[in-house]
N, C-alpha and C positions, 0 to 999 in steps of 0.2 A: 928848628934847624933849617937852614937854607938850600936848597937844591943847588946843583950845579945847573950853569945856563943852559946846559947844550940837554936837560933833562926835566927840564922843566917846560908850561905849556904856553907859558909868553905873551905872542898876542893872539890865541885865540884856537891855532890851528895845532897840526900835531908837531911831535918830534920829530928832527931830521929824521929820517931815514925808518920812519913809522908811515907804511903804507896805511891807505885810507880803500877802502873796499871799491868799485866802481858802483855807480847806482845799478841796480837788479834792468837786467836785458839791455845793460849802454853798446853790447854790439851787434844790437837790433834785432837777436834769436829769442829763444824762449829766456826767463832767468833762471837760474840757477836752484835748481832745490831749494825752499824756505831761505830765500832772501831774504827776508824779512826780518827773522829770528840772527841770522849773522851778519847784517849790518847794524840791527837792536846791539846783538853782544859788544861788537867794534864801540859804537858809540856809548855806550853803559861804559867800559873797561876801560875808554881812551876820556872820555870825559869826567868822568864821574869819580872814578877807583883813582887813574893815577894821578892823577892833582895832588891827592889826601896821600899818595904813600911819601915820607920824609927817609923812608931805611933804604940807604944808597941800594943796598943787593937788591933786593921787594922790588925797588923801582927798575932795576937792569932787568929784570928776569918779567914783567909786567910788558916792557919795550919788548922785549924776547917774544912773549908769547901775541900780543898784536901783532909784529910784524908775520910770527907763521900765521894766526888769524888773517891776514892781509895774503900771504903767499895761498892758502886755500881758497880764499874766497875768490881771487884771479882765477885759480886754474880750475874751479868749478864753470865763471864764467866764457871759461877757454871751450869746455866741451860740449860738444855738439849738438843740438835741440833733439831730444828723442824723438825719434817720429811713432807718432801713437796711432796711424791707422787703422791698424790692423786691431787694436785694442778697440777703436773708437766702431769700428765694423762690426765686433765680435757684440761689442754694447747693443748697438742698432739691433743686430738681430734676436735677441735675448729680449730686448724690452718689444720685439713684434712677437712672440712668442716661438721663436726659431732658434731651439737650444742644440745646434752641434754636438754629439756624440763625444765626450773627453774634456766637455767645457767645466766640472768644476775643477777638477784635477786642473786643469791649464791656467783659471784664474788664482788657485790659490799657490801654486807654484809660483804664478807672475806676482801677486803682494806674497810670500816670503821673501821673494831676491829683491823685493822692495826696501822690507824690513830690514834685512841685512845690511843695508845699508843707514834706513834713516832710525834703527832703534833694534838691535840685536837683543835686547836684554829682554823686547817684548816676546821674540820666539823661544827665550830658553824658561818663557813664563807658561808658553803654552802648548 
């Protein structure tokens, strides 16, 4: 069965209106959490999956989910480089053997609200 023109991939690039991720750090800050892993996904889903879908719906909802894939992946790049100072200090002093009063409590607070964000399912494992 043949695609419609305007959902198909042509000469090579994506569908109208199917954002394409920006390369990781294009506005010269840190990148983005695991760039890597969501411009891998973009490209795996936009190259690979929607070619092979022919089921008109499959294929609307495939353009659906790239472009919000495409809307998150901007507005990760939108926010603003964490600044890890105070992180990168508290290291320093730890690895000279200068352990602050309240430091494991502090670090394992800071990687939970880490988790929460890059993988929720590992804290409800442990």
């Amino acid at each position: 069965m043949a695609s419609p023109r305007h959902l198909s991939w042509g000469g090579g690039g994506p569908p109208q209106g199917v954002a394409t991720p920006p390369p990781p750090g294009a506005d010269g800050g840190e990148p983005p959490p695991a760039p890597g892993e969501g411009r891998g996904v973009h490209e795996f889903l936009a190259g690979e999956i929607l070619p092979t879908l022919d089921d008109h719906r499959l294929r609307f909802r495939m353009l659906v989910a790239l472009n919000a894939l495409g809307i998150v992946y901007r507005e990760l790049a939108a926010l603003e480089a964490e600044d890890d100072a105070e992180q990168r200090e508290l290291a320093a002093r730890i690895r000279a053997g200068d352990v602050p009063p309240g430091t494991l409590a502090r670090v394992k607070a800071h990687v939970e609200a880490r988790l929460q964000t890059a993988s929720p399912r590992y804290l409800d494992r442990y």
